[in-house]
C-alpha positions as CSV (number, residue, x, y, z in Angstrom):
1,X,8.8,-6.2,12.0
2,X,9.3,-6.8,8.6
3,X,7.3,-4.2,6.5
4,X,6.7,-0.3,7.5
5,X,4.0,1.1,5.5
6,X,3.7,4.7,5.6
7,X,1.8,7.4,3.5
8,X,4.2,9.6,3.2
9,X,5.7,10.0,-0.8
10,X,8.7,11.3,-1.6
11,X,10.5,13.1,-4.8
12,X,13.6,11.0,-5.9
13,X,15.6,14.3,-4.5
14,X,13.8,14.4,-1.2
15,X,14.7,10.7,-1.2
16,X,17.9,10.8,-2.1
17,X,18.6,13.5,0.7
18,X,16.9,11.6,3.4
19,X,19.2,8.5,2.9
20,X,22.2,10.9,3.3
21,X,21.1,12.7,6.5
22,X,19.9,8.8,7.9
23,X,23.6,7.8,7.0
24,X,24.9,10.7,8.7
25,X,22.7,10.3,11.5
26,X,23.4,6.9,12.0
27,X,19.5,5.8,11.4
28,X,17.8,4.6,8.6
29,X,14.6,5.4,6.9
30,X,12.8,2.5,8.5
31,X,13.8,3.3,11.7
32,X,12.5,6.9,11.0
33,X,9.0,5.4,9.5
34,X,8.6,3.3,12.5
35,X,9.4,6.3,14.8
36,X,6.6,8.7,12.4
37,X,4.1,5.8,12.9
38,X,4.8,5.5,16.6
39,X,4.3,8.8,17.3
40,X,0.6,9.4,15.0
41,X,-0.4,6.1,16.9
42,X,0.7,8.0,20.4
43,X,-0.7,10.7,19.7
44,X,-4.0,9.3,18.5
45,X,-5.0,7.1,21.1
46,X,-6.3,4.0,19.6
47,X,-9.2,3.3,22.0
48,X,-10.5,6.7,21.4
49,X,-9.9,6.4,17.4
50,X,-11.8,3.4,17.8
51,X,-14.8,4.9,19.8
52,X,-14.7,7.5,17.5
53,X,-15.2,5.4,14.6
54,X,-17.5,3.0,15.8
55,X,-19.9,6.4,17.2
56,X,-19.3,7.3,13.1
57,X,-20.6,4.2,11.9
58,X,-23.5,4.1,14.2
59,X,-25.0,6.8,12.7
60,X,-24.6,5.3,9.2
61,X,-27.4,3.2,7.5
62,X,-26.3,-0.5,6.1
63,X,-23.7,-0.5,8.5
64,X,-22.8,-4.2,9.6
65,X,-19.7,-4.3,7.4
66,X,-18.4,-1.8,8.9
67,X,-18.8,-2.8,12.1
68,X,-17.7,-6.3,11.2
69,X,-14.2,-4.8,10.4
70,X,-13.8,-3.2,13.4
71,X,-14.8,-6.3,15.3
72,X,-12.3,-8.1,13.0
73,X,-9.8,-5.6,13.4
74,X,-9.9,-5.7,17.3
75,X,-10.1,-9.3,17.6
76,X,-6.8,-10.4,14.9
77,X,-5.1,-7.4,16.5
78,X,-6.0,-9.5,20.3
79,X,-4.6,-12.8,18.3
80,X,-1.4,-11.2,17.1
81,X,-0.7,-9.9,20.1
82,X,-1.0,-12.9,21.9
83,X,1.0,-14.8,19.0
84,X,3.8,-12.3,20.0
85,X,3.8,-13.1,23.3
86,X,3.7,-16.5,23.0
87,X,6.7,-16.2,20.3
88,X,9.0,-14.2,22.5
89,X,8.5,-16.9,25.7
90,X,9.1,-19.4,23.2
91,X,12.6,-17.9,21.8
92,X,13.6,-18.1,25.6
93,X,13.1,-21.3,25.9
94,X,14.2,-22.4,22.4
95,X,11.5,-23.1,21.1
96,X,9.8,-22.5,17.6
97,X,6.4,-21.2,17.1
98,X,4.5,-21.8,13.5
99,X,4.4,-18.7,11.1
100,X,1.1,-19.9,9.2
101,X,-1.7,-18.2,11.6
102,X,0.5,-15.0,11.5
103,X,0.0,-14.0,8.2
104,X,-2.8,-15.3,8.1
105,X,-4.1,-12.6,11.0
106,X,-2.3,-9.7,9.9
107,X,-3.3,-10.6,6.5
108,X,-7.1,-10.0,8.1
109,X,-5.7,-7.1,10.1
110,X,-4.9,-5.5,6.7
111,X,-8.4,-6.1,4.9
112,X,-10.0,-4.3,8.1
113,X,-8.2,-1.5,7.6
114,X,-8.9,-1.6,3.9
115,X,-12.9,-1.7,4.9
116,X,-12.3,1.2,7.2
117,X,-10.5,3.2,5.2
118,X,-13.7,3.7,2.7
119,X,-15.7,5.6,5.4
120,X,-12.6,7.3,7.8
121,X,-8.8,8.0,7.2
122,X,-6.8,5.3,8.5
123,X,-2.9,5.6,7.8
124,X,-1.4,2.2,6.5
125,X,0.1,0.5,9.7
126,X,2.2,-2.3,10.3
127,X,-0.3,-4.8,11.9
128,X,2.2,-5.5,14.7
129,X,2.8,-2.1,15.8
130,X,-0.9,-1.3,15.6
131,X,-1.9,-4.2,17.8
132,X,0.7,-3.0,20.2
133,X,-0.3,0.2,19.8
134,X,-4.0,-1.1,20.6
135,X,-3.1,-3.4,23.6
136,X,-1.0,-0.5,25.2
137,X,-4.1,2.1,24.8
138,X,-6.5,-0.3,26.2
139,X,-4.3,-1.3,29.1
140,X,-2.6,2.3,29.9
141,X,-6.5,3.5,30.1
142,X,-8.7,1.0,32.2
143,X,-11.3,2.3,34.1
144,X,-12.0,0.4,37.4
């Protein structure tokens, strides 16, 4: 993960106090972004965000885009994760895998959310921790 996107602003004071407690503590402010976007994604449940957005733009007239996003969102978030996959089983066996597709679908994953955010609040994720996020919520709540 190379980016961690959070909303969260700080004054330069507030800053500059957080870096010392992280250096005391031993962590960093990454590693405590990744944490605060772990937990809201946890706590959120992805599949039931989703539902609830899609039920939202149901109701709402002139809606294809916004259901194209979601279906963009779900389906580059699918591709991402599989790309991961596919990466780690490759570093095992020493191979490479090509970065072009992967920017390329988190660069999509991105634009979704920037189409969702005009009609619902939608934090700015990391597109690899969201599609985990997504993949774990669909898989942890399967229905039989």
């Amino acid at each position: 993960m190379k980016e961690i996107m959070t909303n969260i602003t700080l004054s330069e004071k507030e800053d500059r106090i957080l870096k010392i407690q992280d250096a005391q503590a031993g962590t960093s402010k990454r590693k405590l972004a990744t944490e605060i976007t772990k937990r809201w994604l946890e706590e959120q449940d992805v599949k039931a965000w989703i539902e609830s957005v899609l039920t939202q733009i149901s109701r709402m007239p002139n809606n294809d885009r916004y259901f194209d996003a979601v279906e963009t969102l779900g389906d580059n978030c699918i591709m991402l994760t599989e790309y991961n996959v596919k990466e780690e089983i490759n570093k095992i066996f020493g191979k490479g895998v090509s970065q072009d597709n992967r920017e390329e679908i988190k660069e999509k994953i991105l634009e979704s959310f920037k189409v969702l955010r005009e009609i619902t609040d939608v934090p700015e994720f990391d597109p690899d921790l969201f599609s985990s996020a997504l993949s774990n919520s669909y898989f942890t709540q399967r229905t039989r």
